[in-house]
C-alpha positions as CSV (number, residue, x, y, z in Angstrom):
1,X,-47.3,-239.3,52.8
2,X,-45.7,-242.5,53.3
3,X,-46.8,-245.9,52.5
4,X,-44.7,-247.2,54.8
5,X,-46.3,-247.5,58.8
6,X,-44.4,-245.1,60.9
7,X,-42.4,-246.8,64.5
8,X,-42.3,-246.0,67.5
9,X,-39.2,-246.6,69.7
10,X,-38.2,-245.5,73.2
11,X,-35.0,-245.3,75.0
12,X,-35.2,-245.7,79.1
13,X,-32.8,-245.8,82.3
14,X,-31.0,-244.3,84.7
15,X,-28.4,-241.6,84.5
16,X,-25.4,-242.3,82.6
17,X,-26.7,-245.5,80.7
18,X,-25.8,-244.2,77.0
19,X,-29.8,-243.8,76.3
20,X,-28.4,-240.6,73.9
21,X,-25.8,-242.7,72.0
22,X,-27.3,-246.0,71.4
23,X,-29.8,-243.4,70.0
24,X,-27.6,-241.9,67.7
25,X,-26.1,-244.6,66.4
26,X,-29.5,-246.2,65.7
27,X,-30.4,-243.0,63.8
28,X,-27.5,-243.1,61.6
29,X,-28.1,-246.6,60.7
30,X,-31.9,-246.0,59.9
31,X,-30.9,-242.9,57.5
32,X,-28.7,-245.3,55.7
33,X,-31.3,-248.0,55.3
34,X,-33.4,-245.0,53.6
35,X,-35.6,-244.2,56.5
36,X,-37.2,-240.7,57.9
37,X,-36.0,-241.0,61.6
38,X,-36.9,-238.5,64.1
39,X,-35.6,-238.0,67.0
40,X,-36.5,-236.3,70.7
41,X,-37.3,-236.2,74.1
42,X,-38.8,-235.8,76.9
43,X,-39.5,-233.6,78.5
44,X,-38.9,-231.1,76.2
45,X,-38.9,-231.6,72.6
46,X,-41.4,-228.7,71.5
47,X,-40.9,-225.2,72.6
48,X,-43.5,-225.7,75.4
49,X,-41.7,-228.8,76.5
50,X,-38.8,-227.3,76.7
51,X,-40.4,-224.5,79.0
52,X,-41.3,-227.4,81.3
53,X,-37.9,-228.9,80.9
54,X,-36.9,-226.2,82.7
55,X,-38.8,-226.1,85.9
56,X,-38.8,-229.6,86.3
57,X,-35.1,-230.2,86.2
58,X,-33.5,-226.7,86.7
59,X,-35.8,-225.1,89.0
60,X,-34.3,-224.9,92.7
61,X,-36.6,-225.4,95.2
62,X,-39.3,-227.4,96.2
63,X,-42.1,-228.8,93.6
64,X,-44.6,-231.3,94.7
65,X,-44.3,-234.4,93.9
66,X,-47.6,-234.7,92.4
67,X,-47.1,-231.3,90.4
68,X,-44.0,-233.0,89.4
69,X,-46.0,-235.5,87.7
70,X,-48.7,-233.5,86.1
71,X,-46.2,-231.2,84.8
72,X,-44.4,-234.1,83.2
73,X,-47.8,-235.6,82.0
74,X,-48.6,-231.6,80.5
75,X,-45.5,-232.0,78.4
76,X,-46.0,-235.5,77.6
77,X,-49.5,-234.7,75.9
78,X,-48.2,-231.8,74.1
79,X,-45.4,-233.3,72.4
80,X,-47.2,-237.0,71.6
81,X,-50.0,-234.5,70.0
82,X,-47.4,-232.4,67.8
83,X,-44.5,-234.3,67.4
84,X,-44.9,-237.8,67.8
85,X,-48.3,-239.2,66.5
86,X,-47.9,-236.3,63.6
87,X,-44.5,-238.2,62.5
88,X,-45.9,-241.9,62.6
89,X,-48.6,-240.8,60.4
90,X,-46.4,-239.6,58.1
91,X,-44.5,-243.6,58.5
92,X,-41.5,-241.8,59.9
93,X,-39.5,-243.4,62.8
94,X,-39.6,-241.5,66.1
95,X,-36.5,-242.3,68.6
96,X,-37.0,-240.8,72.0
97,X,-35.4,-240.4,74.8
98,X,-37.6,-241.1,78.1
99,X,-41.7,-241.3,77.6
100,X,-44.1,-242.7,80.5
101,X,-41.9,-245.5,81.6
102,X,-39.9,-242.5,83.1
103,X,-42.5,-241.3,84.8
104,X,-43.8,-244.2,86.4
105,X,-40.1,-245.3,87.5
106,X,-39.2,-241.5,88.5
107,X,-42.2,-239.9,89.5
108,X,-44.4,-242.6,90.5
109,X,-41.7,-245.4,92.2
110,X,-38.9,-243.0,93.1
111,X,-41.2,-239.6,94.6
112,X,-43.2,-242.5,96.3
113,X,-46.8,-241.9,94.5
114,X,-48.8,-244.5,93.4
115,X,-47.6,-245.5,90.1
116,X,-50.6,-247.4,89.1
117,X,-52.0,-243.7,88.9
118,X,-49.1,-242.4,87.5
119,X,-48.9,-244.4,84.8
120,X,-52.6,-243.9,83.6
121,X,-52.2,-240.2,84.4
122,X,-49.5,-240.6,81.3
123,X,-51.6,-243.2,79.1
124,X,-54.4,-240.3,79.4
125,X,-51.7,-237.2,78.2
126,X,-50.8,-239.7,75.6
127,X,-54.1,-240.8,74.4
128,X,-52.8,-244.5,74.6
129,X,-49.8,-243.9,72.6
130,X,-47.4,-246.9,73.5
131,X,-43.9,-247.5,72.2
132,X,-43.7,-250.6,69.4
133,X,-40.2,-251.4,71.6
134,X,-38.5,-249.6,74.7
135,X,-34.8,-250.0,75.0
136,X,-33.8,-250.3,78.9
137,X,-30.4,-250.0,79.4
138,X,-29.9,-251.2,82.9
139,X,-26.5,-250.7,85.0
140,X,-25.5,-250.3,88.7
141,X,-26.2,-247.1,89.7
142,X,-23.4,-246.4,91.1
143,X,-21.4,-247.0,87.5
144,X,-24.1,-244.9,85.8
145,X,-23.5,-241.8,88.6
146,X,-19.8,-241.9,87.8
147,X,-20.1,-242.0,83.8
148,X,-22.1,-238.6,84.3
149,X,-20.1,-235.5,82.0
150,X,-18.2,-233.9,85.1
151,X,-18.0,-231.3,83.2
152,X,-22.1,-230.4,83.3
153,X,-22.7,-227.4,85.2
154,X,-26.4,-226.6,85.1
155,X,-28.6,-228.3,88.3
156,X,-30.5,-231.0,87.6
157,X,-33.0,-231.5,90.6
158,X,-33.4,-236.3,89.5
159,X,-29.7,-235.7,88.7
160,X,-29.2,-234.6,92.4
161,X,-31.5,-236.8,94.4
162,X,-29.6,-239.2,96.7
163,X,-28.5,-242.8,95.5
164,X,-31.9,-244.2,97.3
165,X,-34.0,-242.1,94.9
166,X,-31.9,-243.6,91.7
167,X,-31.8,-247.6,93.0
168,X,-35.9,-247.4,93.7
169,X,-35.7,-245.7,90.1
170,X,-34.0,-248.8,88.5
171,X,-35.7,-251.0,90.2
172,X,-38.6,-249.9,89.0
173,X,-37.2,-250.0,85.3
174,X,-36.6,-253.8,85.9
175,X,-40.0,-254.1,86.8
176,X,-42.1,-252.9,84.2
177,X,-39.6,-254.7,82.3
178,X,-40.7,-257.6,83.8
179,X,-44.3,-257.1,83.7
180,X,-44.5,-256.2,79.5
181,X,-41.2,-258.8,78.4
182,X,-42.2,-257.8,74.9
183,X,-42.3,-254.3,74.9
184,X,-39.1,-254.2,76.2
185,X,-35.6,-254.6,75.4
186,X,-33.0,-254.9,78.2
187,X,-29.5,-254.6,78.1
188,X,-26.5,-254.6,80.5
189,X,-25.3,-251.0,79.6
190,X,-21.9,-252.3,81.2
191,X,-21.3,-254.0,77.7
192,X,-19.4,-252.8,74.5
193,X,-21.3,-249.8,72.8
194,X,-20.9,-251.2,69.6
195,X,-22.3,-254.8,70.8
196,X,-25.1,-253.0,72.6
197,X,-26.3,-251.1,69.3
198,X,-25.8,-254.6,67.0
199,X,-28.3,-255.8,69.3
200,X,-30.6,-253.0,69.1
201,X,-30.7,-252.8,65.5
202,X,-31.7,-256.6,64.9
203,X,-34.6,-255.9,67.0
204,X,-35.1,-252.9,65.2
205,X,-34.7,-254.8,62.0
206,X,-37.4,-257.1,63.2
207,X,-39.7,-254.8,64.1
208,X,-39.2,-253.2,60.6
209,X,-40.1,-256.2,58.9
């Protein structure tokens, strides 16, 4: 067991923002500084997760917006109970892609629920669990659309809602932003990758100290 306290950190926003890289490359500069990172997502991330992955973003057809949420909230309370808290306690570093900020902006803001609820439905999954920093990266969403690999062929049921759905979505971002100024990191994912990831690593580095 580590001596060291274990970190939480969170990467948020839309589609095509570079959420995966600026994770990557903060992985490989943690391991070289020596630290245990690990990294996931959600949903998915455990082998249940990733059974929920699929019917929440490959299913065709219909699923209620609130069933959208509770499934999301069902694999957010599995992995925070296995995966994440499990790795803090051993002081490791846990990078993930997406937690409840997702699912206030997607479920809550863009399915038009109340997001209020949405977000306590996720703080209940998680037991509380919030991230130590969340790393928005923000960009038009039209950019964002157009960065997507054009070479991805499964369906994706957010991937495919219309551009409404995805500028309520960011919107939202920006707002909870707003609202928790330092929980959250935001960037202009229009910028340089390796400026963006300099900039997430001195926060990091802060954090660390």
């Amino acid at each position: 067991m580590s001596t060291r306290p274990g970190l939480f950190l969170t990467f948020e926003g839309g589609d095509g923002t570079g959420k995966s890289t600026q994770a990557a490359l903060l992985e490989q500069w943690l391991v070289a500084q020596g630290r245990t990172v690990v990294r996931t997502r959600e949903p998915g991330g455990t082998d249940v997760g990733d059974e929920i992955r699929e019917i929440v973003l490959h299913r065709r057809g219909h699923i209620a917006p609130r069933a959208e949420a509770l499934l999301y909230a069902a694999d957010r309370a599995h992995h925070v109970a296995t995966v994440v808290r499990p790795a803090l306690a051993r002081g490791e570093i846990v990078l993930q892609d997406r937690y409840l900020d997702s699912s206030v902006a997607y479920q809550g803001v863009g399915r038009e629920l109340d997001a209020a609820e949405v977000r306590e439905l996720s703080l209940w999954a998680a037991e509380g669990l919030l991230p130590a920093m969340t790393v928005l990266l923000d960009l038009d969403v039209a950019i964002g659309r157009s960065r997507l690999d054009e070479s991805r062929t499964r369906y994706d049921r957010l991937e495919a809602e219309a551009a409404e759905f995805h500028s309520r979505v960011r919107e939202a971002y920006l707002s909870l932003a707003a609202d928790e100024p330092d929980r959250f990191l935001v960037l202009d994912a229009s910028r340089p990758i390796d400026e963006l990831a300099l900039v997430i690593r001195g926060r990091v580095s802060a954090l660390l100290q």
